[in-house]
KEMIKE-166890 format. One record per residue: residue in three letters; x, z, y of N, C-alpha, C, CB in turn. Coordinates in nm, 4 decimals. Each point is the difference from the previous one (the first is absolute). Glycine has a CB too. Layout:
BEGIN
<residu=Ala, n_X=X, n_Z=Z, n_Y=Y, ca_X=X, ca_Z=Z, ca_Y=Y, c_X=X, c_Z=Z, c_Y=Y, cb_X=X, cb_Z=Z, cb_Y=Y>
...
***
This chain:
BEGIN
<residu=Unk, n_X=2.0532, n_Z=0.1099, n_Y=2.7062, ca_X=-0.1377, ca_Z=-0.0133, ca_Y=0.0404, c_X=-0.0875, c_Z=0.0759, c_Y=-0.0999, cb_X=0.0464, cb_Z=-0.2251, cb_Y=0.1092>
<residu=Unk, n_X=-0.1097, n_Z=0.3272, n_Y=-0.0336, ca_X=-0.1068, ca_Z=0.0625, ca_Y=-0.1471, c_X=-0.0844, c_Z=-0.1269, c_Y=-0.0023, cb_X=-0.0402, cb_Z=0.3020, cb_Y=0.0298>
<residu=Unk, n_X=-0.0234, n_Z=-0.2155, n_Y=-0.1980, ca_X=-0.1287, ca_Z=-0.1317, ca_Y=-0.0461, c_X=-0.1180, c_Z=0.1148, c_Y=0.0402, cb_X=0.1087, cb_Z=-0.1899, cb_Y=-0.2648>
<residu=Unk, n_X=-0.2380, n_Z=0.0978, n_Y=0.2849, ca_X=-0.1074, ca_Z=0.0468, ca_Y=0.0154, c_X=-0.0995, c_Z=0.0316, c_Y=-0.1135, cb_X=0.0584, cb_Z=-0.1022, cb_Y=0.1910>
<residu=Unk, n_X=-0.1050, n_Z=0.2177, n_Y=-0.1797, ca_X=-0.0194, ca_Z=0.0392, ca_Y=-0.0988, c_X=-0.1618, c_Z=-0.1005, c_Y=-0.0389, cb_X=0.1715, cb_Z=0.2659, cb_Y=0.0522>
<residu=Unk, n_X=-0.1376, n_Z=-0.3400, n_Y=-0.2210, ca_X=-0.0911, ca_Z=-0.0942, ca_Y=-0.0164, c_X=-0.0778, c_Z=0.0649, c_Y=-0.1250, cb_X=0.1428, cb_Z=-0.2124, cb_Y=0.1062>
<residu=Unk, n_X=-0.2789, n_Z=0.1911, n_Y=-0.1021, ca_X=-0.0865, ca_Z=0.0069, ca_Y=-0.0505, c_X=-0.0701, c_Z=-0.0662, c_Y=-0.1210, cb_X=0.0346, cb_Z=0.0655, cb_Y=0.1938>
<residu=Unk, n_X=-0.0454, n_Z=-0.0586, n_Y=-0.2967, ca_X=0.0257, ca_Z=-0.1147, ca_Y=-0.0963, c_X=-0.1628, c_Z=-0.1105, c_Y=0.0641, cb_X=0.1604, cb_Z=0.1869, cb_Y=-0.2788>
<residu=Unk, n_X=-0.1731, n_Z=-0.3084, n_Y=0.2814, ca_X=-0.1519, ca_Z=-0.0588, ca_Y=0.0004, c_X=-0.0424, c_Z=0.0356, c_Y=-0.0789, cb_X=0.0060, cb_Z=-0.1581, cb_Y=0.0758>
<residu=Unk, n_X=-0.1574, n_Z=0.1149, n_Y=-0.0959, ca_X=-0.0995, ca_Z=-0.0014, ca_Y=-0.0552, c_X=-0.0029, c_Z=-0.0291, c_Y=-0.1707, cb_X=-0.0599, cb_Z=-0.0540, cb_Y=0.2484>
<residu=Unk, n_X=0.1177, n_Z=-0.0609, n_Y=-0.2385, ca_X=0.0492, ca_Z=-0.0760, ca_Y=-0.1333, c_X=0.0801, c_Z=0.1112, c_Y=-0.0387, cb_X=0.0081, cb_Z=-0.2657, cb_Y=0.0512>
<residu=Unk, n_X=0.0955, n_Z=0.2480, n_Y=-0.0443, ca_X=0.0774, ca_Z=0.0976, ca_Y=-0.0649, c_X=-0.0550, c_Z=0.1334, c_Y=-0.0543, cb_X=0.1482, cb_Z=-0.1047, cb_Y=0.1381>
<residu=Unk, n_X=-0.2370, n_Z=0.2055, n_Y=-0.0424, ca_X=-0.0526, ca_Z=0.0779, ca_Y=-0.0605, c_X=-0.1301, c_Z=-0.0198, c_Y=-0.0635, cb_X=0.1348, cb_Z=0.1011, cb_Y=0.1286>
<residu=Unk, n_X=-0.1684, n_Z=-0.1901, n_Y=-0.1633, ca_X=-0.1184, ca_Z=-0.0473, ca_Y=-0.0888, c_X=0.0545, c_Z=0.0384, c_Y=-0.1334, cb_X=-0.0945, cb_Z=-0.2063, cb_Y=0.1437>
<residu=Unk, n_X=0.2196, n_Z=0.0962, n_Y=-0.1381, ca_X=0.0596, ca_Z=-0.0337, ca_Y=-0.1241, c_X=0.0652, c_Z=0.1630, c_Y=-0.0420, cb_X=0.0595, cb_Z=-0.3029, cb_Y=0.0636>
<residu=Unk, n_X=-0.0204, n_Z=0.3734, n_Y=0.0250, ca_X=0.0745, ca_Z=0.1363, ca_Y=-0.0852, c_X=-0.1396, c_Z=0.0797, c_Y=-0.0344, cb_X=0.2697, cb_Z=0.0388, cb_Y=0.1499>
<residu=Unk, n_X=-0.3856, n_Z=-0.0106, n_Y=-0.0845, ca_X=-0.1134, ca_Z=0.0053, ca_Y=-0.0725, c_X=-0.0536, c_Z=-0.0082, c_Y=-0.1037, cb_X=0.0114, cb_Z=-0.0303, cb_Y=0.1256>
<residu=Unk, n_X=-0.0011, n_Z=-0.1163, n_Y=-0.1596, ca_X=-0.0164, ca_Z=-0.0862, ca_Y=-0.1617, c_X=0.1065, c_Z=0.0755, c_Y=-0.0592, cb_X=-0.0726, cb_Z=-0.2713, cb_Y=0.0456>
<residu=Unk, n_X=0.1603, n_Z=0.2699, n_Y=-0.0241, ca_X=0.0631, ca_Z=0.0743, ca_Y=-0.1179, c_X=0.0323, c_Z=0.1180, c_Y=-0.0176, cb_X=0.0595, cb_Z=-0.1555, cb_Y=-0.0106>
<residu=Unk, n_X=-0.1592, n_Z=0.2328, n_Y=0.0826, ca_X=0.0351, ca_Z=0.1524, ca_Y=-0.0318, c_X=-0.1590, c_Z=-0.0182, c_Y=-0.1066, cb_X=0.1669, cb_Z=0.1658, cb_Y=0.2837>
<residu=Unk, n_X=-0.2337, n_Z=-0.2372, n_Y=-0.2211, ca_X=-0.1426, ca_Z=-0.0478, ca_Y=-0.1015, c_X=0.0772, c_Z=-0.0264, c_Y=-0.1796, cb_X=-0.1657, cb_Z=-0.1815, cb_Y=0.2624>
<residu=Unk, n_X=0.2312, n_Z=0.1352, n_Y=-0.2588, ca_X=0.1031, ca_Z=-0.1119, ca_Y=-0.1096, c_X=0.0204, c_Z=0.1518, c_Y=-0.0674, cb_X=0.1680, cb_Z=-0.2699, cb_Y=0.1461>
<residu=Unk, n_X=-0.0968, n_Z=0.3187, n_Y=-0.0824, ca_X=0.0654, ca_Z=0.1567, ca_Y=-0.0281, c_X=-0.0813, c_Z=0.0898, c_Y=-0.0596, cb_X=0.1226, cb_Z=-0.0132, cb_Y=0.1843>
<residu=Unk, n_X=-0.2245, n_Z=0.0365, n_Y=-0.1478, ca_X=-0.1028, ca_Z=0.0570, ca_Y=-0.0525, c_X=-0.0781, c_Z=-0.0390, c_Y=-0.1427, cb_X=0.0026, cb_Z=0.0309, cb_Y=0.2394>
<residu=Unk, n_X=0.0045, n_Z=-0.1355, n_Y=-0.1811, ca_X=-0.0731, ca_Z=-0.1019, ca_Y=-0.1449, c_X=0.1054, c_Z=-0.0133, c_Y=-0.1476, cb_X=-0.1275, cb_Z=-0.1892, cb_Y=0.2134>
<residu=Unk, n_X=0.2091, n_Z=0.2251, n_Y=-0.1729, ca_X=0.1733, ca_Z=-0.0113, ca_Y=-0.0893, c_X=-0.0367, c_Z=0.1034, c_Y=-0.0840, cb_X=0.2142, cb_Z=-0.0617, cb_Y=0.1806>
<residu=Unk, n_X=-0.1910, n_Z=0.1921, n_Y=-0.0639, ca_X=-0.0411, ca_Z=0.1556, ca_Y=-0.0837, c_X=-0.0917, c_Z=0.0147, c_Y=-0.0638, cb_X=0.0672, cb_Z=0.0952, cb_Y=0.1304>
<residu=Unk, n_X=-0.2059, n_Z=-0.1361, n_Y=-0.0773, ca_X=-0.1736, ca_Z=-0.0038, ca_Y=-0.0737, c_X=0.0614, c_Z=-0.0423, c_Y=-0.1570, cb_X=-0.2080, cb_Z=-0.1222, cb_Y=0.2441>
<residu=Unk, n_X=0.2763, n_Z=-0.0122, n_Y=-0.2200, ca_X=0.0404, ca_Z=-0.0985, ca_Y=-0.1147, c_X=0.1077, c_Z=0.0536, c_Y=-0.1145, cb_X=-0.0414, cb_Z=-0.1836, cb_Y=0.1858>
<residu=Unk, n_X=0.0830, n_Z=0.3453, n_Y=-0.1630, ca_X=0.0995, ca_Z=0.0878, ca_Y=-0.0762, c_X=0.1275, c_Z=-0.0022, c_Y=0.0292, cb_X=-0.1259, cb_Z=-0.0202, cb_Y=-0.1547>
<residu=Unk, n_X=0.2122, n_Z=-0.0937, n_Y=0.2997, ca_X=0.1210, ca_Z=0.0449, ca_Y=0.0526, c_X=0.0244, c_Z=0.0911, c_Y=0.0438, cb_X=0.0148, cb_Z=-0.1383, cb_Y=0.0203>
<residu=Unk, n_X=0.0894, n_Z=0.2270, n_Y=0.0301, ca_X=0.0570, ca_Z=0.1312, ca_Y=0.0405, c_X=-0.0285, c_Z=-0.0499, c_Y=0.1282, cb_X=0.1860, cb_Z=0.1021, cb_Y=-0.1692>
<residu=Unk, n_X=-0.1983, n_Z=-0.0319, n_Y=0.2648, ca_X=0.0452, ca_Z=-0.0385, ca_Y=0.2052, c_X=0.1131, c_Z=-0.0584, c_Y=0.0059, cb_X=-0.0801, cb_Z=0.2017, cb_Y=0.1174>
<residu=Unk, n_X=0.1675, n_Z=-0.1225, n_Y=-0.1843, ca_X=0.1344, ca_Z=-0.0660, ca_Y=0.0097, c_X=-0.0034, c_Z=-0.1837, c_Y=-0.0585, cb_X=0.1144, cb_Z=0.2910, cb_Y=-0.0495>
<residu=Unk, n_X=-0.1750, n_Z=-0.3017, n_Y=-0.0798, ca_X=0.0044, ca_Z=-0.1219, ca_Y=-0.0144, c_X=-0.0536, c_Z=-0.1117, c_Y=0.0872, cb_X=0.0137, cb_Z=0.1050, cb_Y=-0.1835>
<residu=Unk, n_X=-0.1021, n_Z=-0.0718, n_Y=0.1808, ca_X=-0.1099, ca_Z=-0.0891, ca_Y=0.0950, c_X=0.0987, c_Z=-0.0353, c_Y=0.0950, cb_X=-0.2443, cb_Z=0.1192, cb_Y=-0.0184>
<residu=Unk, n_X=0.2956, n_Z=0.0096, n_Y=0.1194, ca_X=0.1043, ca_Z=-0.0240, ca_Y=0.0907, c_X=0.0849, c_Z=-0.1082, c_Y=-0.0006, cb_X=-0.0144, cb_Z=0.1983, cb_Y=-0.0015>
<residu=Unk, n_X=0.0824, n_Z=-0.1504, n_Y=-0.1140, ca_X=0.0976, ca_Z=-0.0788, ca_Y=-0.0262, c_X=-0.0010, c_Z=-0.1746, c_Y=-0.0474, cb_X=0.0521, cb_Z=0.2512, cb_Y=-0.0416>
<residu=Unk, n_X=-0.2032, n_Z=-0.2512, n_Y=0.0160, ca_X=-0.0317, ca_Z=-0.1577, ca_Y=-0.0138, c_X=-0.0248, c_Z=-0.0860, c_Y=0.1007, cb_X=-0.0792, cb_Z=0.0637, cb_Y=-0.1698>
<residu=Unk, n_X=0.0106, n_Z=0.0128, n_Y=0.2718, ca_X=0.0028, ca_Z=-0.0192, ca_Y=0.1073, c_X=0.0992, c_Z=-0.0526, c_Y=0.0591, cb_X=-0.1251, cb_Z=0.1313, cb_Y=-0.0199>
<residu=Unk, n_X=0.2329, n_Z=-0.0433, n_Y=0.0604, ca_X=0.1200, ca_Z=-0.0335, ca_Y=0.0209, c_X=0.0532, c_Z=-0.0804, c_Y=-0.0294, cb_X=0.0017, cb_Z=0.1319, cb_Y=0.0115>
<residu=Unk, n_X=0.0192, n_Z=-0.1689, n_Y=-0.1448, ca_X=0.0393, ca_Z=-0.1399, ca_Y=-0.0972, c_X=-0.0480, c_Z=-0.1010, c_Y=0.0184, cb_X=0.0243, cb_Z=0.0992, cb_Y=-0.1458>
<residu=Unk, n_X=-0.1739, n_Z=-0.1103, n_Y=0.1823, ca_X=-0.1051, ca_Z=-0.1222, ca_Y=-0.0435, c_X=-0.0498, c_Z=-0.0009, c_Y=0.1549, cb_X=-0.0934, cb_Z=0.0395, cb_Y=-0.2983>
<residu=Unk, n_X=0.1438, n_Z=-0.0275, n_Y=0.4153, ca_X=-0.0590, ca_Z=0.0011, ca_Y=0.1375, c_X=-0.0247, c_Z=-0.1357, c_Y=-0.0091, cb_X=0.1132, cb_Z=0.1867, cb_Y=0.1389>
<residu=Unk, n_X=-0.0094, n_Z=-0.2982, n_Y=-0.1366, ca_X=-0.0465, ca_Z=-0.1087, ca_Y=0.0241, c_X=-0.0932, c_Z=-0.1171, c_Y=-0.0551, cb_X=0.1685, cb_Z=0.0906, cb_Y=0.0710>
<residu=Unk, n_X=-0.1648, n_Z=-0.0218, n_Y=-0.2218, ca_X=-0.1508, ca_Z=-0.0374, ca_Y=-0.0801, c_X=-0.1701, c_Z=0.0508, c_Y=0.0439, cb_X=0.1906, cb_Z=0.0185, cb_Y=-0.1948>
<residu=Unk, n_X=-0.1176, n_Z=0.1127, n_Y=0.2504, ca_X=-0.1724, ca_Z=0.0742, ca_Y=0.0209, c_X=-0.0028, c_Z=-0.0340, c_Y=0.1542, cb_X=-0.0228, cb_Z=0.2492, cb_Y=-0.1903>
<residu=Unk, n_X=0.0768, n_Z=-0.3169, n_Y=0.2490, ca_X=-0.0160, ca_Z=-0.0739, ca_Y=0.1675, c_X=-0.0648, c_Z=-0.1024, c_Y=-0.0028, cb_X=0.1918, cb_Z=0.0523, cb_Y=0.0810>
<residu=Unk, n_X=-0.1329, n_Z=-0.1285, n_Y=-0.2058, ca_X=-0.0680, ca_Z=-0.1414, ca_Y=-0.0096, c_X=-0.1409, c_Z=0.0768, c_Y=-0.0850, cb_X=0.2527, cb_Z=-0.2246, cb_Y=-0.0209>
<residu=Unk, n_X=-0.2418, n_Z=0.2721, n_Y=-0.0575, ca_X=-0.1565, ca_Z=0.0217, ca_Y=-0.0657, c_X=-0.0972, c_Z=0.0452, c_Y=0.0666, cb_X=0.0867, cb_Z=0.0407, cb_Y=-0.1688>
<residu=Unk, n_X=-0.0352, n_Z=0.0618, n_Y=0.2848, ca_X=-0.0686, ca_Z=0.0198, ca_Y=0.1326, c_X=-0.0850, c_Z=-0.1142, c_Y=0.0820, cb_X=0.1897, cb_Z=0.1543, cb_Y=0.0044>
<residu=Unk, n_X=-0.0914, n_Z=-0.2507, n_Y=0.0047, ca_X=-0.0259, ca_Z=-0.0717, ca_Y=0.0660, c_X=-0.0795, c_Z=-0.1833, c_Y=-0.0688, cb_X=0.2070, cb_Z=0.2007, cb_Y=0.1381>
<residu=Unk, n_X=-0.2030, n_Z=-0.1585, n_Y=-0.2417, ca_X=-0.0902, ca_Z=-0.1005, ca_Y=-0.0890, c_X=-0.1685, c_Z=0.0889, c_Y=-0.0393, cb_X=0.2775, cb_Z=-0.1273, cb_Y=-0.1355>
<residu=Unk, n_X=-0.2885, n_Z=0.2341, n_Y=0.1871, ca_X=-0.1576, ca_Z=0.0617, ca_Y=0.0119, c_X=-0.0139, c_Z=0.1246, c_Y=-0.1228, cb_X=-0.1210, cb_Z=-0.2707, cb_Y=0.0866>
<residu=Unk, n_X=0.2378, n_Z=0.2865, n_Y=-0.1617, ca_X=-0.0191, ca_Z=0.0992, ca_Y=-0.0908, c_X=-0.0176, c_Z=0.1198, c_Y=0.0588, cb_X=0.1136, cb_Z=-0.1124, cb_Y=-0.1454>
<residu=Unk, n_X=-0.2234, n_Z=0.1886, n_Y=0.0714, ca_X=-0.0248, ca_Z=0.1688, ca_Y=-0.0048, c_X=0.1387, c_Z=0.0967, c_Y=-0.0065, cb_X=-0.2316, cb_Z=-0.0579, cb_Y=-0.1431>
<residu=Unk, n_X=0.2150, n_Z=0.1429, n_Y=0.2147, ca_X=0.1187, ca_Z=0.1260, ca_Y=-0.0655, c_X=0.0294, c_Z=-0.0296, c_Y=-0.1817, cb_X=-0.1226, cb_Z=0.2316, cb_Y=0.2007>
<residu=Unk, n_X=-0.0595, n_Z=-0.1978, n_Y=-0.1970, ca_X=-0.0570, ca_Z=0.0211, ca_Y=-0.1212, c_X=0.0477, c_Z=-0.1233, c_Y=-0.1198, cb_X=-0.2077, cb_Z=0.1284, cb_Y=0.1509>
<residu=Unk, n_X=0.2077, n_Z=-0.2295, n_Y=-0.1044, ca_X=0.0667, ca_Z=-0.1139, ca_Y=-0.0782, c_X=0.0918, c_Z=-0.0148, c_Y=-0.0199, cb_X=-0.0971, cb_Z=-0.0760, cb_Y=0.0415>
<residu=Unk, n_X=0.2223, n_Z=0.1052, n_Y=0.0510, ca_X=0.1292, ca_Z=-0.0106, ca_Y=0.0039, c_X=0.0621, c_Z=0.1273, c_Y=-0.0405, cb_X=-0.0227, cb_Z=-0.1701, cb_Y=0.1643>
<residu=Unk, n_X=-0.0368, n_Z=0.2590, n_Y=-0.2212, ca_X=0.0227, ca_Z=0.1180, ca_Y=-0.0460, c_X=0.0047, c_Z=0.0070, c_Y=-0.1697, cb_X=-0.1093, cb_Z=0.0775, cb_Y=0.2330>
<residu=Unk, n_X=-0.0484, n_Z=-0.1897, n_Y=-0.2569, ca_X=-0.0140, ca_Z=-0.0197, ca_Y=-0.1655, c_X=0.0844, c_Z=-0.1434, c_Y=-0.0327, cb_X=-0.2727, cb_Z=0.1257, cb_Y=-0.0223>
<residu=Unk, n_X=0.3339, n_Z=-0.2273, n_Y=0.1149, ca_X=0.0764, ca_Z=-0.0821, ca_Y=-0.0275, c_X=0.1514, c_Z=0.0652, c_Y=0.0072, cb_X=-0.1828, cb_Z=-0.1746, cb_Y=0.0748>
<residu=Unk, n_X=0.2182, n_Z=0.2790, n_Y=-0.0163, ca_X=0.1174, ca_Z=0.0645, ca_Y=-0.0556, c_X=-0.0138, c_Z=0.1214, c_Y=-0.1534, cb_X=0.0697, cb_Z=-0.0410, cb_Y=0.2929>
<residu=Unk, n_X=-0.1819, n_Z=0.0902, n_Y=-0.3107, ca_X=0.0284, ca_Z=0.0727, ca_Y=-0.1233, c_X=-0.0758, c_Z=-0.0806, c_Y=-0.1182, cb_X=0.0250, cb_Z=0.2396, cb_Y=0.1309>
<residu=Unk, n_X=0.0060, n_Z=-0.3838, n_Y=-0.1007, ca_X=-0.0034, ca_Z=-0.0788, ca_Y=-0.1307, c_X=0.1416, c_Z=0.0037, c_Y=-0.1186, cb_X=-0.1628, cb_Z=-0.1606, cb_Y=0.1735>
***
């Protein structure tokens, strides 16, 4: 059976949004792209919930380069 081709919701692309925001704010903050990336990657399920408790890109960006 093919699958149909799905579209991510709303939520979901909010949240990959925020963290290209996160991403940005990483680099401003003196990480490489690559790093930021890569924290990202590591720390998705911390920066979902921090997402989702009302934090800024901008906050969750200076609470990781503490």
């Amino acid at each position: 059976m093919a699958k149909k081709n799905q579209e991510p919701d709303e939520e979901i692309l909010a949240i990959i949004h925020w963290c290209i925001e996160v991403e940005t704010h990483l680099v401003k903050g003196g990480a490489t792209r690559e790093q930021a990336q890569e924290f990202i990657e590591e720390e998705i399920e911390l920066l979902t919930d921090q997402y989702y408790d009302g934090l800024s890109a901008e906050e969750a960006a200076k609470e990781a380069l503490k």
